[in-house]
C-alpha positions in Angstrom: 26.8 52.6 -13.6 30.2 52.6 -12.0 30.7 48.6 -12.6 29.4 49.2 -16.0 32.4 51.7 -16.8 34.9 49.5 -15.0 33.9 46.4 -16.8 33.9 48.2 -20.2 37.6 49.6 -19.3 38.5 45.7 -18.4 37.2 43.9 -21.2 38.9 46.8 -23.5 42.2 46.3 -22.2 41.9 42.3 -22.7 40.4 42.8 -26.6 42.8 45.6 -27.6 45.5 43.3 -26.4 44.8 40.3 -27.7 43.6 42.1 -30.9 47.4 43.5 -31.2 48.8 40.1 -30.2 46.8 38.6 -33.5 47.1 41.3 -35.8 50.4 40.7 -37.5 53.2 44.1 -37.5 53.9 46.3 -35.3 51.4 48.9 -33.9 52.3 52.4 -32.7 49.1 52.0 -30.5 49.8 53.6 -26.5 48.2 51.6 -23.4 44.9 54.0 -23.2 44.6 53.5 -27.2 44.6 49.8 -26.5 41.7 50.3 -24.4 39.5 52.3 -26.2 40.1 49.9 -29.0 38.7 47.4 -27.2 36.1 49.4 -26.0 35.4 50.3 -29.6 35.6 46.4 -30.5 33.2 45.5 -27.8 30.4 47.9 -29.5 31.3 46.5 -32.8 31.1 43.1 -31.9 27.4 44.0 -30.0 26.6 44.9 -33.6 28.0 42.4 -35.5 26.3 40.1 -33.1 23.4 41.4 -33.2 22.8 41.6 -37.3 24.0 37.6 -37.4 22.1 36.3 -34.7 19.4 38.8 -33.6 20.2 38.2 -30.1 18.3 40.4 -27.4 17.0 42.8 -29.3 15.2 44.6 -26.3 18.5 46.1 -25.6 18.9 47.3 -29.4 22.1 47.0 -31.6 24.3 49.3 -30.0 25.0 47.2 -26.7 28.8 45.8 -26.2 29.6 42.2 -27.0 31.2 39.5 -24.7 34.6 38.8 -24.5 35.2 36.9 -28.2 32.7 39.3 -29.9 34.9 42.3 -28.1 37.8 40.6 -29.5 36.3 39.6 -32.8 35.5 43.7 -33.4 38.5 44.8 -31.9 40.7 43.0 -34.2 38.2 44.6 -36.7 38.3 48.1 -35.5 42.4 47.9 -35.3 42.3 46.4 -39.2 40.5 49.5 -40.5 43.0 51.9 -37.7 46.0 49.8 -39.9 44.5 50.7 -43.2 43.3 54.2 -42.5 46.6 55.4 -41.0 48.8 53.5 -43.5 47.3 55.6 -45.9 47.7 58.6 -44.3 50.9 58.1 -43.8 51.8 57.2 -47.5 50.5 60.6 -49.1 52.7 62.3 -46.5 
């Protein structure tokens, strides 16, 4: 369980980076939200990975991705974060 946790937290912090290294702009994102972005990605990317190629469904859809699927649904995950928050910020 503990090298489950530590392996979640180390592939977060290599998606969420590389996810804000390819998004273009500048995001007011802190180290910890990097992580859980990546974290977040990983999951999507499971997902994703699982409604294209239906790959291992004994472990079900919610299961986190490798690294490029992490990354793939990171950069997704920090696209919507982008779009929800500009807009947030706009009505202010």
């Amino acid at each position: 369980m503990l090298g489950l946790i530590i392996s979640l937290i180390v592939v977060g912090v290599i998606a969420g980076a590389v996810a804000r290294l390819v998004v273009p702009g500048r995001q007011n994102i802190s180290i910890p939200m990097t992580i859980v972005l990546g974290i977040i990605g990983s999951f999507v990317g499971g997902f994703l990975g699982f409604l294209i190629f239906q790959h291992d469904p004994m472990d079900g859809f919610f299961q986190p991705a490798g690294i490029i699927g992490s990354i793939i649904g990171a950069i997704i995950v920090l696209l919507i974060y982008i779009r929800v928050s500009g807009r947030r910020s706009v009505q202010h």
